[in-house]
C-alpha positions in Angstrom: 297.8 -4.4 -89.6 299.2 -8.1 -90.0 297.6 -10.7 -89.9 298.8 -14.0 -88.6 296.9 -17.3 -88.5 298.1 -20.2 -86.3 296.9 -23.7 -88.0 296.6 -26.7 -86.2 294.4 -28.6 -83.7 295.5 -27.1 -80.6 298.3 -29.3 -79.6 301.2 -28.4 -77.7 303.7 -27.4 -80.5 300.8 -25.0 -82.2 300.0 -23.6 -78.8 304.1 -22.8 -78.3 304.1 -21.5 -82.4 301.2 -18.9 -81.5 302.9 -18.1 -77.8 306.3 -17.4 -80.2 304.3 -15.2 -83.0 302.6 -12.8 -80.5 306.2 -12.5 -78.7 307.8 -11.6 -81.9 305.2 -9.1 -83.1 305.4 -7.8 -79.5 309.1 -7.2 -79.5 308.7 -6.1 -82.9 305.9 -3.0 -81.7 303.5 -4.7 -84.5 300.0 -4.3 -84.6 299.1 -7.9 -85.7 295.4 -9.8 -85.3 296.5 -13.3 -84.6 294.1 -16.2 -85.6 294.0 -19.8 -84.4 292.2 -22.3 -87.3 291.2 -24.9 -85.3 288.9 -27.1 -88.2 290.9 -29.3 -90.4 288.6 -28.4 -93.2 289.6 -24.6 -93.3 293.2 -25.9 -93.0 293.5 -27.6 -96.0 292.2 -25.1 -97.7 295.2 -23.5 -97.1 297.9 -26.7 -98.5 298.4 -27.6 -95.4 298.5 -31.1 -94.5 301.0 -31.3 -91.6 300.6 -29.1 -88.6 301.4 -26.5 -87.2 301.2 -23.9 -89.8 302.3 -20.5 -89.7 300.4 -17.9 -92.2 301.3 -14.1 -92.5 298.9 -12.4 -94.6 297.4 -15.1 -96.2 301.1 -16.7 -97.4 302.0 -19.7 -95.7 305.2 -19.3 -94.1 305.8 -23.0 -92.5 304.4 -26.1 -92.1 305.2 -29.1 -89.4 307.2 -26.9 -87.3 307.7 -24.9 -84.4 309.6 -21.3 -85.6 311.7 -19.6 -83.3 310.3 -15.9 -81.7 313.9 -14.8 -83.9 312.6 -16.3 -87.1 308.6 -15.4 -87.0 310.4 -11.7 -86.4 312.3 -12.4 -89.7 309.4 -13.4 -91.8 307.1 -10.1 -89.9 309.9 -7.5 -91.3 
């Protein structure tokens, strides 16, 4: 199972990133635990310093911006 962790405060663009990542593992029939890290600490333990984030398995896949349901199904295959 993937696992995919949404990082960011809860603003609007990190609420749309993790609304596009559970659309795109849905279309994709993935089994996939999706994670929002809320605390800035845990955040930057990842490198992160610009929100939203996008992590698949513990690689971080973007930073500062909203993917596309098309490209979080890209980066899941």
């Amino acid at each position: 199972m993937k696992k995919i962790q949404i990082l960011g405060p809860g603003c609007p663009k990190c609420k749309t990133l993790a609304s596009n990542a559970t659309t795109a593992a849905q279309e994709l029939g993935l089994q996939c635990e999706i994670e929002k890290v809320t605390d800035i600490q845990e955040i930057l333990t990842f490198g992160v310093v610009m929100t939203p984030g996008l992590v698949i398995d513990g690689k971080v896949e973007s930073v500062g911006k909203v993917l596309s349901v098309e490209k979080i199904k890209e980066l899941l295959s």
